[in-house]
C-alpha positions as CSV (number, residue, x, y, z in Angstrom):
1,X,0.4,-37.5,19.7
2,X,-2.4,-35.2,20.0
3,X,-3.6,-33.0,16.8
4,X,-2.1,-29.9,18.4
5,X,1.4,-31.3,19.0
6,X,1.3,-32.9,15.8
7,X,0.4,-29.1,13.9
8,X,3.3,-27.8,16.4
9,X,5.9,-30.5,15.5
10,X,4.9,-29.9,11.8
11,X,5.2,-26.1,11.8
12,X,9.3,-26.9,13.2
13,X,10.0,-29.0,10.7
14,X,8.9,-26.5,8.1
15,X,10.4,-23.1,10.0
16,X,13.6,-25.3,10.1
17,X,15.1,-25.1,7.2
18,X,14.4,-20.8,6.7
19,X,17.0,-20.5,10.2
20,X,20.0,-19.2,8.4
21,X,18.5,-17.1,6.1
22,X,18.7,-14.1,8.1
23,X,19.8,-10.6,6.1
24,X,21.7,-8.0,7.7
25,X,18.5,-5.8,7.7
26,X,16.7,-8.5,9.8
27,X,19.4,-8.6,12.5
28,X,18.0,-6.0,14.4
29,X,14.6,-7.5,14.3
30,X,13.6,-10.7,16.2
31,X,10.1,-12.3,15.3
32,X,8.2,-13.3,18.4
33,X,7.1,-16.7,19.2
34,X,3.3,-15.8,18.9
35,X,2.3,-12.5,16.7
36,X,-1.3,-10.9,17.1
37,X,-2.6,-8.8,14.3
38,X,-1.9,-5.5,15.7
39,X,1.8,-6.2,15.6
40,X,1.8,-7.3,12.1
41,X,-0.3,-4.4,10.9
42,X,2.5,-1.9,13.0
43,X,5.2,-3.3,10.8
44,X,2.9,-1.9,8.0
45,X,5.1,1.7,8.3
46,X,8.1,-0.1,8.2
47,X,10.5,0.5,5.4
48,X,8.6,-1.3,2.3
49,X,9.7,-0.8,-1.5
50,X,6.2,0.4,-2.4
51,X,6.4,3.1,0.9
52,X,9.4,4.0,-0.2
53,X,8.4,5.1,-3.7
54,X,5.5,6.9,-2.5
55,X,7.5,8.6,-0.4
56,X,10.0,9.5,-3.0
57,X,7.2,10.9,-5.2
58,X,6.3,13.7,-2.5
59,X,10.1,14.6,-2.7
60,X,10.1,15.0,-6.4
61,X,6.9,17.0,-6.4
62,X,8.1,19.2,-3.1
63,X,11.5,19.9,-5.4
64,X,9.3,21.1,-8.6
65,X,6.8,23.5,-6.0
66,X,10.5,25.2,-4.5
67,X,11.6,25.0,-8.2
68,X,8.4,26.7,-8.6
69,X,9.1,29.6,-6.0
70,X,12.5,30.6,-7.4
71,X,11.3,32.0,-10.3
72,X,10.6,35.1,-8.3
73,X,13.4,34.6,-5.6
74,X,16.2,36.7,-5.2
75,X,19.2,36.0,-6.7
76,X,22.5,37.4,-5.5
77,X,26.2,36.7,-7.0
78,X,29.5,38.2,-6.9
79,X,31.6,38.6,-10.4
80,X,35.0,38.8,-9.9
81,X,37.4,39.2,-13.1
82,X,41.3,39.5,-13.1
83,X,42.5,41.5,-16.3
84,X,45.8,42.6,-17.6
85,X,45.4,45.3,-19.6
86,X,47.9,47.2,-22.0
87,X,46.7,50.3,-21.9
88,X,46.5,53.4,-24.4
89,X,49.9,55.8,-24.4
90,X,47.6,58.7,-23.9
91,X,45.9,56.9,-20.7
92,X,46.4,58.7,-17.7
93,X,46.2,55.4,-15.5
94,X,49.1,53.6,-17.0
95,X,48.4,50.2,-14.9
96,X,48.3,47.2,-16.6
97,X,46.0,45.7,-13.8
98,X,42.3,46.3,-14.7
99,X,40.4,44.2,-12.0
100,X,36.9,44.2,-11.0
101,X,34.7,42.9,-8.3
102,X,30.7,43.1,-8.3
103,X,27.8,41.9,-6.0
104,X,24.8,41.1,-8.5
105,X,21.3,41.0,-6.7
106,X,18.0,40.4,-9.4
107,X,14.4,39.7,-8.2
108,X,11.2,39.2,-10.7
109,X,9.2,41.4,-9.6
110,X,5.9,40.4,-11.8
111,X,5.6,37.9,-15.0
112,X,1.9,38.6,-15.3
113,X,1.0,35.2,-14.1
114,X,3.8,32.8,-15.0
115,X,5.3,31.9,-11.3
116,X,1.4,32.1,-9.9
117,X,0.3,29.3,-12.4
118,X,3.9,27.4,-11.8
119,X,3.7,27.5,-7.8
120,X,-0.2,25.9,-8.0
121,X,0.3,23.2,-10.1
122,X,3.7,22.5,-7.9
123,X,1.1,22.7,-5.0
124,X,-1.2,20.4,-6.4
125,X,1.5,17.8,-7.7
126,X,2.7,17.5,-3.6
127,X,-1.2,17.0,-2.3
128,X,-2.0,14.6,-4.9
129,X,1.2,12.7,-3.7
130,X,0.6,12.7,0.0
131,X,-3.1,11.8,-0.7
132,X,-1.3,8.6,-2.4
133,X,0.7,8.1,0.3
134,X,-1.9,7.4,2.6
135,X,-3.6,4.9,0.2
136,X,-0.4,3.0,-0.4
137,X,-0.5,2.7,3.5
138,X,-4.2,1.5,3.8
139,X,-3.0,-0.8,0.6
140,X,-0.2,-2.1,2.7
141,X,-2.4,-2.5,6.2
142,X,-5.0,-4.8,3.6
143,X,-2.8,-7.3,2.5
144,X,-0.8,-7.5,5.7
145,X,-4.5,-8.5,7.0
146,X,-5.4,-10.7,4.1
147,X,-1.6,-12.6,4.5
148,X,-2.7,-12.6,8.4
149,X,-5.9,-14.6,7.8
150,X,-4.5,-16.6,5.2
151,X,-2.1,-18.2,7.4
152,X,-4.8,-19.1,10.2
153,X,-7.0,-20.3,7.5
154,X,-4.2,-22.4,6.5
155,X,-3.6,-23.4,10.0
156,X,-7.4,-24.5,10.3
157,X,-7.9,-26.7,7.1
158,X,-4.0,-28.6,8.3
159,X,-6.4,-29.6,11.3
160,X,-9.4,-30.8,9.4
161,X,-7.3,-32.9,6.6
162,X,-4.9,-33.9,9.6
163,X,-8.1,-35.2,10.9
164,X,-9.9,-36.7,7.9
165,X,-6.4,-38.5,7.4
166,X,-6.2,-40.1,10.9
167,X,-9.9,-41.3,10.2
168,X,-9.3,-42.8,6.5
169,X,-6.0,-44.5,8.2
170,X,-7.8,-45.9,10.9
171,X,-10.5,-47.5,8.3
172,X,-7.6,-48.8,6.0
173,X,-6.2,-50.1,8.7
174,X,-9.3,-51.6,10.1
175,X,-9.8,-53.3,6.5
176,X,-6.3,-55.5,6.6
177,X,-7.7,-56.3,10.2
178,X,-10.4,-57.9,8.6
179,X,-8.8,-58.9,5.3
180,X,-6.8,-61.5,7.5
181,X,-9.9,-63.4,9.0
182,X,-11.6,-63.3,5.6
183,X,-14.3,-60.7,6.0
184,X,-13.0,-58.6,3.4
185,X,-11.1,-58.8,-0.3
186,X,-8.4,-57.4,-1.2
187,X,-9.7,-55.0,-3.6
188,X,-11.7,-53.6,-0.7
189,X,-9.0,-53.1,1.1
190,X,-6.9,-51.7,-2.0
191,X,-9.9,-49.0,-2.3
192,X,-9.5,-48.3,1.7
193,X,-5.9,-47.7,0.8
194,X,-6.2,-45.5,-2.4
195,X,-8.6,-43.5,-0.2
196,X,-6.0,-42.9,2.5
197,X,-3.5,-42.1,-0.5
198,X,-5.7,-39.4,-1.8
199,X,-6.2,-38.1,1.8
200,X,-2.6,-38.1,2.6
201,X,-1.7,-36.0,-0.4
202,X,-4.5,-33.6,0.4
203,X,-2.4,-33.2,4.3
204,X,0.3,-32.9,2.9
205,X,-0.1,-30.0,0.4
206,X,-2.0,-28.1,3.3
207,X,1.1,-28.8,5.2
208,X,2.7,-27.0,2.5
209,X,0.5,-24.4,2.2
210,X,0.8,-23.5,6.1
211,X,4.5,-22.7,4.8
212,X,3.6,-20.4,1.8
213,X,0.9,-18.5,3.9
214,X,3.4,-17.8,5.9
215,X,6.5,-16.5,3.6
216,X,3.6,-14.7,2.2
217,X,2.6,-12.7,5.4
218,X,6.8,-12.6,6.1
219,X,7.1,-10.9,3.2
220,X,4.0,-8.4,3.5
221,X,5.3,-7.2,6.4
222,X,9.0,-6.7,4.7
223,X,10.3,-9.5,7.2
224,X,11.0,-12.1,4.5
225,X,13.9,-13.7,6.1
226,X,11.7,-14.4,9.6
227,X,8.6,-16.5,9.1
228,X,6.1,-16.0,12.3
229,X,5.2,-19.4,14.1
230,X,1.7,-18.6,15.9
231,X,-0.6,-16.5,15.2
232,X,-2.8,-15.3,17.7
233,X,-6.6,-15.3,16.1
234,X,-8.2,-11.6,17.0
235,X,-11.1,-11.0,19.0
236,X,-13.4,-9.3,16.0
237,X,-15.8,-8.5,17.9
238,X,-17.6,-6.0,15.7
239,X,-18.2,-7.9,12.3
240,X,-22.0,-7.4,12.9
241,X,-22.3,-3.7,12.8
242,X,-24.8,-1.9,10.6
243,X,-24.7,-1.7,7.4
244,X,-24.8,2.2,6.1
245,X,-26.8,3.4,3.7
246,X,-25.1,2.8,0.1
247,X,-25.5,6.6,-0.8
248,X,-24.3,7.6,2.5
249,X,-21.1,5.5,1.5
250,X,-21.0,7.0,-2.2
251,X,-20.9,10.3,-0.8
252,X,-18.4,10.1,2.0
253,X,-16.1,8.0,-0.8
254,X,-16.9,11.6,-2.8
255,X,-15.4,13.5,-0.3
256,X,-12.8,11.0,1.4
257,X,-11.4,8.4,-0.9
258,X,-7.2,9.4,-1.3
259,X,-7.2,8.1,-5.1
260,X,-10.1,10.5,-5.9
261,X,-8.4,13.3,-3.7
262,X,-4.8,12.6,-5.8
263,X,-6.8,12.5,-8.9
264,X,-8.4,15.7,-8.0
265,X,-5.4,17.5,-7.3
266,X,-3.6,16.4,-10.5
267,X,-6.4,17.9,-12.3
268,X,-5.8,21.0,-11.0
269,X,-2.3,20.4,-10.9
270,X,-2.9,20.0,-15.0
271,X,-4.9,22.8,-15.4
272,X,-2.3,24.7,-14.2
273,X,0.3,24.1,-15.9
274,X,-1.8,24.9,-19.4
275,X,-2.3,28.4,-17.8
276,X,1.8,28.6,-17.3
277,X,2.2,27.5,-20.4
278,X,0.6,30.3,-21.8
279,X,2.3,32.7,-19.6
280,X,5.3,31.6,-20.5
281,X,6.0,34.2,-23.6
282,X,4.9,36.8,-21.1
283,X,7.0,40.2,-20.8
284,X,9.1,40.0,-17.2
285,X,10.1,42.6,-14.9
286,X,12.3,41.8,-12.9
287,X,14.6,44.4,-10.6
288,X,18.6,44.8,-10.7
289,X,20.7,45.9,-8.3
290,X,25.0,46.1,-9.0
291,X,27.8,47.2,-6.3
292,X,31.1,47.5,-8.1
293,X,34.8,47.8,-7.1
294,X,37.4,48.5,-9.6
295,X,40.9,48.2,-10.2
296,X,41.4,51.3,-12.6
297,X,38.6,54.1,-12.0
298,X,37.1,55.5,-14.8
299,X,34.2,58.4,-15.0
300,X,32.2,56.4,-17.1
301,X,32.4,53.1,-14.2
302,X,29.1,53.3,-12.0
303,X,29.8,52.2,-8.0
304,X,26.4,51.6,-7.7
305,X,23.4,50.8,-10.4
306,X,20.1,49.6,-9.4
307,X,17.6,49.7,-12.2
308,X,14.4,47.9,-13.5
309,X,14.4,45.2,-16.6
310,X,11.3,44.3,-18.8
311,X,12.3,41.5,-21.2
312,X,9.3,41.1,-23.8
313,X,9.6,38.0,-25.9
314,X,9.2,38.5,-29.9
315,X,9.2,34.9,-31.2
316,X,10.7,31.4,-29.7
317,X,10.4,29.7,-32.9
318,X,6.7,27.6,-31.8
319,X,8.1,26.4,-28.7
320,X,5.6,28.4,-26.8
321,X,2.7,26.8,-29.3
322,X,4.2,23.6,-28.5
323,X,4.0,23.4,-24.8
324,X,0.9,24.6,-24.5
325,X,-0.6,21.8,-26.9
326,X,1.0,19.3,-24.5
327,X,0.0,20.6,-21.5
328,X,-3.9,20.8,-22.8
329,X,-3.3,17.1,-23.9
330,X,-2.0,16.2,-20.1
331,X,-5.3,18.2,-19.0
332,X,-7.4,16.3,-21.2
333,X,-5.3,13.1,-19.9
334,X,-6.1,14.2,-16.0
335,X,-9.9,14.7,-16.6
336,X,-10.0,11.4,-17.9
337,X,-8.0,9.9,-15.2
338,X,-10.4,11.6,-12.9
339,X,-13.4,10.8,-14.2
340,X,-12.2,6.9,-14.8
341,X,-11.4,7.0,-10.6
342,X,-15.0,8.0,-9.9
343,X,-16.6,5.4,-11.9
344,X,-14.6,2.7,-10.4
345,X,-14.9,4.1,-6.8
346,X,-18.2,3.8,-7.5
347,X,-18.5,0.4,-8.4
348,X,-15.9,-0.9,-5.8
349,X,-18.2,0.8,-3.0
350,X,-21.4,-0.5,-4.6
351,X,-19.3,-4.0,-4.7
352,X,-17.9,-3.9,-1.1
353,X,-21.6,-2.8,0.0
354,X,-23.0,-6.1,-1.7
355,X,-20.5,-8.3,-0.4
356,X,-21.0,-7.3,3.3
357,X,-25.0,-8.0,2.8
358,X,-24.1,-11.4,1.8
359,X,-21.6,-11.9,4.1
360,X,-23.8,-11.1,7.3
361,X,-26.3,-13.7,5.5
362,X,-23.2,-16.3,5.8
363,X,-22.7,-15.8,8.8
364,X,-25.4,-17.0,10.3
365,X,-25.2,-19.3,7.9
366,X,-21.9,-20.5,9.5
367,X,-23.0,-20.1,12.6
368,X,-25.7,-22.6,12.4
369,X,-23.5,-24.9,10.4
370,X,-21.2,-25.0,13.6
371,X,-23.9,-25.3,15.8
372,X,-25.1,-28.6,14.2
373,X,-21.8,-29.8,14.2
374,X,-20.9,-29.4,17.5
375,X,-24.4,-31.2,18.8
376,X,-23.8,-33.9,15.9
377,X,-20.5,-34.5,17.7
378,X,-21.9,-34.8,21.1
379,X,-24.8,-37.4,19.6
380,X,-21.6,-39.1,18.3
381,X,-20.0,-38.9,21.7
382,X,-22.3,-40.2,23.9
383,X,-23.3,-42.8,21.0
384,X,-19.3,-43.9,21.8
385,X,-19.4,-43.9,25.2
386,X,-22.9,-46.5,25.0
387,X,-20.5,-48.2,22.7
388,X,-23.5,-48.0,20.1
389,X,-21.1,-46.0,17.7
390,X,-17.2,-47.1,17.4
391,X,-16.6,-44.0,15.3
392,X,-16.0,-40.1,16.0
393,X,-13.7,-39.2,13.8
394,X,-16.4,-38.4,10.7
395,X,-18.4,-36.1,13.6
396,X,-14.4,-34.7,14.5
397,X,-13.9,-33.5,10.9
398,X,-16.7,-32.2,10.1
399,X,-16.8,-29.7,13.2
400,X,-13.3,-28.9,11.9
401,X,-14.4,-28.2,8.6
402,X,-17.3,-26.0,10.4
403,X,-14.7,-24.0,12.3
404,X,-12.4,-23.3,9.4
405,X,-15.4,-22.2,7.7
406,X,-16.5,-19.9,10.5
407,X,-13.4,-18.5,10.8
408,X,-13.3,-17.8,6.8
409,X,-16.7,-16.0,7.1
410,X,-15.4,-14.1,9.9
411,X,-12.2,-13.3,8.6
412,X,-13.6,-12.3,4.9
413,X,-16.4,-10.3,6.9
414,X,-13.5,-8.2,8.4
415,X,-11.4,-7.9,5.4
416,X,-14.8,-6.3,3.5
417,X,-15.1,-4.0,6.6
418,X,-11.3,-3.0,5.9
419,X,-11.5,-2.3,2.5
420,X,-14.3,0.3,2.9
421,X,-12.4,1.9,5.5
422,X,-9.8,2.2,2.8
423,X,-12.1,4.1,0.3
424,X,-13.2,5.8,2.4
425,X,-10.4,7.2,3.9
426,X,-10.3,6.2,7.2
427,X,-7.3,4.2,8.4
428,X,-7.5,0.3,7.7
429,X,-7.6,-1.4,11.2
430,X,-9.5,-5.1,11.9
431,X,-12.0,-3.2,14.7
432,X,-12.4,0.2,13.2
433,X,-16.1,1.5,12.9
434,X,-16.8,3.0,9.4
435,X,-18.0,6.5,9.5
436,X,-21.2,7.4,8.0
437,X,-21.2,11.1,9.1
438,X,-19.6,14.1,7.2
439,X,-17.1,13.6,5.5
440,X,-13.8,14.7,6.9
């Protein structure tokens, strides 16, 4: 059976036993047989606990910035009350029904700063939110791509140990060969066997690590119940792009990273809610406007009253003092967030930056590692085919060693290129360019 069919006949035996665990969410989904990396990063948007609480946060915050705008809505009720009177003997109006119905209407007209300083820090609360939002996407589209890679890596080193255990077998098998006309001992052949032993184990936990990279990937992209099969390995054809500038980067991270944009705007959100804080003992005016019917009409009962209300607050006891300490202790709190998310941008751009400069170095690396390889393997070929050699499989392993490796560079080079897309704001996709112009 050829290496390929044996990887294939492997990968059933391990999918096998996941068939009936299929959830009712999963139904309506059907895995293909072969999944590129575009259609595992589309299933990024799909419902996902971590999406999902992201997403929830922007409601929370859009229901405090409309909480926020009613302090100076309009409100309008209607007060209806069903008396039974007994009135006074000298009452003209000798009813004992006494009802009333009234239409309310009340705006606040000006708090002196209250509902401004409530409706901005609302505003800020929702950007800093959707600003998360995105990152928890990029976040999501990263380790969908990292779980992506990990299962082809996986794939790769079953092939090289799959190998390097067909060559070890064929050498302990070689040794009893030769054990029975007395070439060898047995304690040669006992160390030909332990070698095997050792490489068997080593196939068989990459076997079983083909199975956890996949469950992995499965469960990144919220398919846990349906374990992909074959992966096709992307093109990435631009892993050799320039390098920007590292201030270039710093400064479009300035301007572009979500985390520092939601830490921004829960700074201001903070500051904010220190100035309603200490608006909050301000005098209100607010306007009143009262249409009444009545049951029993009196000369001192209005029809109509419309009239303006200014409430000026004496004492509330320190709660006013109170808030406001908190809310300068949350400001305090949010500079100190912010100023913690710049220093570590910083160092994750400076970071990323290295790491690409090494990584381009290993990949020529790599690539002349492969290039050997495949020439040692044709000098080991045509060695074979002069019956000079009786060996390839040493020259077989090793080129599959060099491919995995290859591969690995490739697939860590791209990974690198993701995750300063990330911070810097840009979408996370396998291909995408980084932008070292304006910031957006």
């Amino acid at each position: 059976m050829s290496v390929t069919g044996m990887v294939c006949g492997g990968l059933l035996l391990v999918l096998a036993g996941t068939s009936a665990l299929v959830s009712a969410e999963d139904e309506a989904f059907t895995m293909p047989a072969t999944i590129t990396l575009d259609f595992a990063l589309q299933q990024a948007d799909s419902t996902h606990p971590e999406l999902e609480q992201a997403r929830v946060a922007i409601e929370l915050a859009e229901s405090e910035r409309l909480n926020a705008e009613a302090l100076t809505g309009t409100n309008v009720s209607i007060d209806a009350q069903l008396i039974y009177v007994n009135p006074n003997s000298s009452a003209q109006d000798q009813r004992h029904d006494d009802h009333i119905v009234s239409l309310l209407a009340s705006k606040n007209l000006y708090d002196f700063g209250r509902s401004a300083a409530a409706e901005k820090a609302a505003a800020a609360a929702v950007q800093g939110e959707q600003k998360n939002l995105i990152d928890v996407r990029n976040q999501r589209r990263l380790e969908i791509m990292q779980r992506y890679f990990d299962t082809l890596l996986a794939d790769l080193a079953y092939l090289r140990d799959n190998e390097d255990m067909a060559v070890a077998f064929i050498q302990f098998d070689k040794a009893r060969d030769r054990r029975e006309v007395g070439q060898v001992s047995d304690i040669e052949v006992l160390n030909e066997q332990n070698g095997y032993q050792q490489i068997r184990l080593k196939r068989y936990r990459s076997e079983a690590r083909q199975r956890s990279a996949r469950a992995r990937l499965a469960l990144a992209m919220n398919r846990p119940n349906q374990l992909p099969a074959n992966l096709q390995t992307p093109e990435l054809s631009d892993l050799q792009r320039e390098r920007p500038e590292l201030e270039v980067l710093q400064e479009q991270a300035r301007k572009n990273n979500p985390l520092l944009h939601a830490a921004r705007a829960r700074l201001v959100a903070a500051q904010a809610r220190v100035d309603e804080a200490h608006a909050s003992d301000n005098p209100v005016l607010s306007g009143e406007f009262e249409a009444s019917d009545y049951n029993r009409a009196f000369g001192s009962r209005d029809d109509v009253r419309i009239g303006l209300r200014l409430n000026i607050p004496l004492t509330d006891g320190g709660r006013n003092k109170a808030d406001v300490a908190k809310q300068r202790a949350r400001l305090r709190q949010a500079r100190a967030s912010y100023a913690e998310q710049q220093r570590k941008l910083e160092q994750v751009i400076l970071e990323t930056w290295l790491e690409l400069g090494s990584l381009s170095a290993q990949l020529d690396q790599a690539t002349a590692q492969l290039n050997y390889t495949e020439l040692y393997l044709d000098q080991r070929r045509a060695l074979y085919e002069l019956e000079a050699q009786a060996n390839l499989g040493d020259a077989m392993v090793q080129i599959s060693e060099a491919q995995r490796y290859m591969a690995e560079t490739r697939f860590k080079t791209a990974m690198a290129w993701a995750r300063l897309d990330a911070l810097l704001g840009n979408t996370v996709y396998a291909q995408a360019p980084v932008a070292t112009g304006e910031g957006k």
